[in-house]
C-alpha positions in Angstrom: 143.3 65.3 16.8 140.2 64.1 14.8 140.6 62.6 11.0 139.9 65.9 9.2 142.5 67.7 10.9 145.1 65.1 10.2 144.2 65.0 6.8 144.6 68.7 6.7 147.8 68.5 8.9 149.4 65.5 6.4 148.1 67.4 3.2 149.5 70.7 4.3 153.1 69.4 4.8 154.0 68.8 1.2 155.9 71.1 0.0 156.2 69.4 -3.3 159.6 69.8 -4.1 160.1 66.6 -6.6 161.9 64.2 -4.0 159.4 62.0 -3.8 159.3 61.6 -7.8 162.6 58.7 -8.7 160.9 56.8 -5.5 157.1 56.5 -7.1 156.9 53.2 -9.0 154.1 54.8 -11.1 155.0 57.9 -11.8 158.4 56.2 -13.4 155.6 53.7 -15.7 153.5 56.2 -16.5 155.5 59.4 -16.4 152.4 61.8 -15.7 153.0 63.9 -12.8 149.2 63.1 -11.8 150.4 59.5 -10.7 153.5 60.9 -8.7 153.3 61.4 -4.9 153.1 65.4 -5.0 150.3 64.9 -7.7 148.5 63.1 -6.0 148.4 65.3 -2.7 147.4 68.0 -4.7 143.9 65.7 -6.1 143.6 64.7 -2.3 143.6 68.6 -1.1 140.8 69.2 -4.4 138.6 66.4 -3.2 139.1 67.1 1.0 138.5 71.3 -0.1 135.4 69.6 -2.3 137.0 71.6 -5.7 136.4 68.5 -7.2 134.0 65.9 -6.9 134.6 62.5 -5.6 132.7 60.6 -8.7 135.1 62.0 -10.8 137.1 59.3 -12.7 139.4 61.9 -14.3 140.6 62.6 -10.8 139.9 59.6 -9.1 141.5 57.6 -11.7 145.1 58.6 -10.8 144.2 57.8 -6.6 143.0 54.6 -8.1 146.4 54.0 -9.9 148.9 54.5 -6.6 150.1 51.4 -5.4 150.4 53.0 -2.0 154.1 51.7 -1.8 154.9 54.3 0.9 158.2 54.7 -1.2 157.7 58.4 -0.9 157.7 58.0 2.9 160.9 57.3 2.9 162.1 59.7 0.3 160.0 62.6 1.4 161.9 65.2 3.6 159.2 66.9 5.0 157.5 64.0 7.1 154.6 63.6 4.8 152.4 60.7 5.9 151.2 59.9 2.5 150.2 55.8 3.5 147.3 57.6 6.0 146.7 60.2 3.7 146.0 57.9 1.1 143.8 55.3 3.2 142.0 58.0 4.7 141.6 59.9 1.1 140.0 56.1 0.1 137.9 55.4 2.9 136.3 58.5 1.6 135.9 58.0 -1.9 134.7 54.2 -0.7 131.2 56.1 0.9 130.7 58.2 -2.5 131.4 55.4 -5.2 131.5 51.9 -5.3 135.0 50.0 -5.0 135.5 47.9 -8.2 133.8 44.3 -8.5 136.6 42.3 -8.6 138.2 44.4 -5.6 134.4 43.8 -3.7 134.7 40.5 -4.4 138.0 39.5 -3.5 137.6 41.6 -0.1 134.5 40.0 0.9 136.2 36.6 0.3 139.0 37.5 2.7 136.7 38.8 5.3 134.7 35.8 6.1 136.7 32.2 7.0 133.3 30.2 5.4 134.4 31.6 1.9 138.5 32.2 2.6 138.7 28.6 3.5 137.8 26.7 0.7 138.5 29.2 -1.7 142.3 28.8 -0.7 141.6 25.1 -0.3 140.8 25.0 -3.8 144.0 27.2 -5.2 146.0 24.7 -3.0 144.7 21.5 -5.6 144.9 23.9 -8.4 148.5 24.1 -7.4 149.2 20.6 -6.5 147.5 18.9 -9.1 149.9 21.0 -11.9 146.7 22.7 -13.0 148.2 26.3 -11.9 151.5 25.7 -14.0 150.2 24.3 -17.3 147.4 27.9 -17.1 150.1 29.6 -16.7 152.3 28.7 -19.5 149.2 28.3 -22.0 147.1 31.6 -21.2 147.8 35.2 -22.6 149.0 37.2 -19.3 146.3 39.0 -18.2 144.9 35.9 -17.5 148.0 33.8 -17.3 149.8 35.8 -14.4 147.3 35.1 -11.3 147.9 31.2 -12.2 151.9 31.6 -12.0 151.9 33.1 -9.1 149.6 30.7 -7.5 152.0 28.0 -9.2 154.9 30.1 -7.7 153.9 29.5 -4.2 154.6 25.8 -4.6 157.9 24.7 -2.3 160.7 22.3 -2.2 159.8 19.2 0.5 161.6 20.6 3.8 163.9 18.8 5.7 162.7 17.1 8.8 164.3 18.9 12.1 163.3 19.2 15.6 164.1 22.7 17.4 165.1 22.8 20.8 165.1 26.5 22.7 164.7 27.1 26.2 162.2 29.9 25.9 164.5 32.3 27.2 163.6 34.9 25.1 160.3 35.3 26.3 156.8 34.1 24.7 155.5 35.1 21.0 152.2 34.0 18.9 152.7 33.5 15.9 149.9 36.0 12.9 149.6 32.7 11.3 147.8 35.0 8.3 145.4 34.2 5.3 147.9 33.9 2.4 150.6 33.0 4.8 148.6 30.1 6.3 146.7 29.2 2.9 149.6 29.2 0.6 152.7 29.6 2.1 151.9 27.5 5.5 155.8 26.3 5.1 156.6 29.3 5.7 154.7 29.8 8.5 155.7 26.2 10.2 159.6 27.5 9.2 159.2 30.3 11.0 157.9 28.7 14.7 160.7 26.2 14.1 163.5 29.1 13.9 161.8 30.8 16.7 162.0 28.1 19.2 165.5 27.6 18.0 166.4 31.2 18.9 165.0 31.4 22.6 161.2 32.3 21.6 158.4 30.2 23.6 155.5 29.7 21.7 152.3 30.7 22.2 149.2 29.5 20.2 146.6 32.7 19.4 142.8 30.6 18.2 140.5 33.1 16.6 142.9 35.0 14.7 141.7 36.4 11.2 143.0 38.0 8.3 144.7 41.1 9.5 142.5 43.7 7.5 145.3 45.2 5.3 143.7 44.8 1.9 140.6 46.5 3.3 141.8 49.4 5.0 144.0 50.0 1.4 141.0 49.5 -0.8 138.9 52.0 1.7 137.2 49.5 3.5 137.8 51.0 6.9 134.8 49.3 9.2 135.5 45.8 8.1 139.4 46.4 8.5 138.4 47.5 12.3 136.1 44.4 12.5 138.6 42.2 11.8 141.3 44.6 14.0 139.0 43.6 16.9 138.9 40.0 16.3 142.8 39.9 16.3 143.3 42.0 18.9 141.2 40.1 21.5 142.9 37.0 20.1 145.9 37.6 20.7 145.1 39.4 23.9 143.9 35.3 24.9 147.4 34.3 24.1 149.5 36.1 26.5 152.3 36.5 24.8 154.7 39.0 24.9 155.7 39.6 21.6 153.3 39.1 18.2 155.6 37.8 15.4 154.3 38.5 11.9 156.1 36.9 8.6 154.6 39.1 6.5 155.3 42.8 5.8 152.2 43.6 4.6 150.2 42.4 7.7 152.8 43.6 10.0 152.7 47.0 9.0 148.9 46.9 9.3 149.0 45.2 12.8 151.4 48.1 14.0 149.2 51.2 13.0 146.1 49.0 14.6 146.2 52.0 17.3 145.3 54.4 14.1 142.8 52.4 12.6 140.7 52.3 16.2 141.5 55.6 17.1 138.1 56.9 17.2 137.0 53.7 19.3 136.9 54.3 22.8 136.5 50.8 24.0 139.1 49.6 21.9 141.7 52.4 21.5 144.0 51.8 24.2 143.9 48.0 23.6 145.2 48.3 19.7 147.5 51.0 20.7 148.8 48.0 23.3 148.6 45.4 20.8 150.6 47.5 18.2 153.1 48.0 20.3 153.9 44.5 21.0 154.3 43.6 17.1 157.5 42.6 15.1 158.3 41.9 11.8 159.7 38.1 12.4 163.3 39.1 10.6 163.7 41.7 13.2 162.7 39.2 16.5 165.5 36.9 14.8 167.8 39.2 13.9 168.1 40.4 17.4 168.5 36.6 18.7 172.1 36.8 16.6 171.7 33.5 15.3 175.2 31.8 14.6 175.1 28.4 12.2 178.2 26.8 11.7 179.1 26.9 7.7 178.6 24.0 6.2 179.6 21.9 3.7 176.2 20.1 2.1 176.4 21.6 -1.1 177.4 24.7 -3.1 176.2 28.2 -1.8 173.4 29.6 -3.4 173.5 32.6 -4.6 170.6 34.4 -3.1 169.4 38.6 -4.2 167.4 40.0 -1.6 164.3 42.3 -2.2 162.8 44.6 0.1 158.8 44.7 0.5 157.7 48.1 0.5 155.6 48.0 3.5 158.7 46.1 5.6 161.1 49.0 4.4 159.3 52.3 3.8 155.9 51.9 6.6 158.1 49.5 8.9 161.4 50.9 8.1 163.5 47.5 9.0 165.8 47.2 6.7 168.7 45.8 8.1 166.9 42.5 10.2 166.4 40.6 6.7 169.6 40.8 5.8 171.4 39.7 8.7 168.4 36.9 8.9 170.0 35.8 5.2 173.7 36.2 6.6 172.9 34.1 8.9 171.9 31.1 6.9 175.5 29.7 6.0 174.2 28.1 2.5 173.4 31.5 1.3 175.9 33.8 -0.7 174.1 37.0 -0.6 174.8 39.3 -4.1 173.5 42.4 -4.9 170.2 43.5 -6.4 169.9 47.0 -8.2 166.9 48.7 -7.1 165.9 46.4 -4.5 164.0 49.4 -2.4 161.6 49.7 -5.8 157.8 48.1 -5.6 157.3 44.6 -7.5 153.5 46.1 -8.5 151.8 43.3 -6.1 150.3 45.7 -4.0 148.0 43.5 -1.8 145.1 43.1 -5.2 146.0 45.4 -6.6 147.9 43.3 -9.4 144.3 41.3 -9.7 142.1 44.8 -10.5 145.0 47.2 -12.7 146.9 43.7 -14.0 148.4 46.1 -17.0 149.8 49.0 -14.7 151.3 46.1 -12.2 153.2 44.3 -15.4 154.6 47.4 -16.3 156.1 48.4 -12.7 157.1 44.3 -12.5 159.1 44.6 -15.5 162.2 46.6 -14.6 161.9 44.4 -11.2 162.9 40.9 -13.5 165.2 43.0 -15.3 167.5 43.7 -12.3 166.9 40.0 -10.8 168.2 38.3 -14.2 171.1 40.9 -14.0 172.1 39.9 -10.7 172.9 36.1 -11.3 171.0 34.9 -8.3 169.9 31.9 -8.2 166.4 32.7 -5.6 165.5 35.9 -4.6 164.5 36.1 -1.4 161.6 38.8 0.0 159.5 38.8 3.1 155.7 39.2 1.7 153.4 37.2 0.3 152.5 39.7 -2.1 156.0 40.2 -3.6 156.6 36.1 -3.1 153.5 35.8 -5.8 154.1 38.8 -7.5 158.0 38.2 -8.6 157.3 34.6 -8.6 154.9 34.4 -11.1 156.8 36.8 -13.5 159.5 34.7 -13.1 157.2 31.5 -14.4 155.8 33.0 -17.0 159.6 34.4 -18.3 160.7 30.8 -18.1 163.4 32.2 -15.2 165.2 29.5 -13.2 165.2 31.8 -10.6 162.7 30.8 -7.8 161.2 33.4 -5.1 161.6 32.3 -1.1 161.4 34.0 2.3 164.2 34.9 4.1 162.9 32.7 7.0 162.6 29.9 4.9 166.4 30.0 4.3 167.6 30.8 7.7 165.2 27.3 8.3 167.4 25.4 5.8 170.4 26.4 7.4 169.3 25.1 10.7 167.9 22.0 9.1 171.4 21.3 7.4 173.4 22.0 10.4 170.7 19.4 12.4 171.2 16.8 9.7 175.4 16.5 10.6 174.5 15.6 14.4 
């Protein structure tokens, strides 16, 4: 089936009957049916039947606007397949009118290691030299917010433990990522730890890049295939059997790498291969079952747990995280309302419609500072920044952290009684 008749095919199966409405993060802000799911079909059929034009902003505006969540995925009965829709709808638009500045800017950053590099060198001294936090407390929010969530991605000194696994489990490479690796490289080291732990051998994957998400969503399409290729023949190199990714985002952009190189005959079959060796890192551990014993260093905290959209409604685990946070015997899990609702992050999109993301972010606090956890705990870097930096610049105790991260703690406590 070629692109135009899948779009036809995805467009044709709403039947817009309204389900999709309590799950869209923006139609609930902004309360125009042109910024709900259905809506928004309905403008893709105009512009794929060419009714409308693609350099109009009236229309275009509301595409623009969707935070491509995929929330409607999961609430839509009819199988609509509104994340391809959208991206293909996008990729579209891209070749008729420019993407935004700050959006061309901040993609071509990510797409080339001689910019990424230092650029995330330099937000690293921003954030260690205290430079992030005092911005963030002194500037209004439209400028304050990218500076808390940069100071949000600071992290506790880990304690020092050496796994030991007999690699029973079979081999896995690690997506090391771009955020993950730039700003959250705990996270990353946390995560090969509990892996050997649980059975997993590792395998190193050189020449890995970022994993093209941000570009396929912004309608970017050749350089998110560029950088599809790059990964795929990397991790090809590896040999592992299994390619562990920490972040939902990137995961769910690894697994539809068949999609994106569909049209490539000399690299179809090997992304379809690739995609089908990918796993979110919660549900590789999740199936290891791994059992700490409880422990006594310290109270429990009280940990809320948030789902990323892309790991629940384009990955659909939702149960792996959880059991990850079980797992870890300091953690007290508690309940968070609306945790299946989108933070506003959305890859950049919180950098290029900052007012739109605040407003979708707001209810998101609300529910967290209900709870009475003490961290909330969420598997993307996105929704790590996102939520952490509206909890910085709300003065919240609360701190954002990966689920792996805590699992990690749990072993390190447990290795510190031997």
């Amino acid at each position: 089936m070629n692109r135009d008749q899948e779009l036809r095919e995805g467009l044709d199966a709403c039947v817009h009957c309204g389900f999709c409405l309590p799950a869209c993060p923006t139609y609930l802000a902004l309360e125009d049916e042109n910024d709900s799911p259905r809506g928004r079909v309905l403008l893709m059929a105009a512009l794929a039947d060419g009714t409308v034009r693609a350099d109009d902003r009236d229309i275009t505006a509301h595409l623009d606007a969707c935070l491509g969540c995929r929330g409607c995925e999961t609430a839509c009965p009819s199988g609509v397949p509104y994340g391809l829709l959208l991206e293909e709808t996008r990729a579209r638009l891209a070749k008729a009118r420019p993407v935004p500045f700050v959006a061309r800017l901040v993609l071509a950053v990510f797409a080339r290691e001689w910019l990424l590099r230092p650029a995330l060198a330099f937000a690293r001294l921003a954030r260690g030299s205290g430079l992030a936090a005092l911005l963030a407390r002194v500037l209004p929010a439209g400028f304050g917010m990218p500076f808390a969530m940069l100071a949000s991605t600071a992290r506790p000194a880990a304690r020092v433990w050496t796994p030991e696994g007999d690699g029973a489990r079979g081999t896995t490479a690690l997506l090391t990522g771009c955020v993950m690796e730039g700003l959250f490289a705990s996270v990353n080291r946390a995560t090969e730890r509990v892996l050997i732990a649980t059975g997993h051998a590792l395998r190193d994957a050189p020449g890995q890049r970022c994993c093209g998400a941000l570009h396929a969503h912004a309608g970017d399409r050749a350089t998110a295939q560029v950088l599809a290729r790059d990964n795929i023949a990397a991790f090809e190199r590896s040999g592992a059997d299994t390619i562990v990714v920490n972040s939902a985002g990137c995961g769910a952009m690894c697994k539809e790498y068949g999609h994106l190189l569909a049209d490539d005959p000399a690299w179809s079959a090997r992304a379809a291969a690739f995609a089908a060796k990918v796993r979110d890192a919660h549900e590789v551990l999740a199936a290891a079952a791994p059992v700490l014993p409880a422990t006594a260093d310290g109270p429990r905290v009280r940990v809320a747990y948030d789902a990323p959209c892309h790991l629940q409604h384009a990955q659909r685990v939702v149960q792996p995280p959880l059991a990850v946070l079980r797992a870890a015997p300091q953690v007290a899990l508690v309940p968070l309302a609306d945790s299946d609702q989108c933070c506003g992050s959305a890859g950049i999109y919180n950098l290029v419609m900052p007012d739109v993301s605040s407003r979708v972010l707001a209810p998101k606090l609300a529910r967290i500072a209900e709870s009475g956890a003490q961290v909330v705990a969420t598997g993307n870097p996105g929704c790590l920044m996102q939520i952490g930096g509206g909890l910085v610049r709300s003065g919240s105790g609360v701190s954002a952290r990966h689920p792996v991260e805590l699992l990690d703690e749990g072993y390190a406590r447990g290795a510190g009684r031997d």
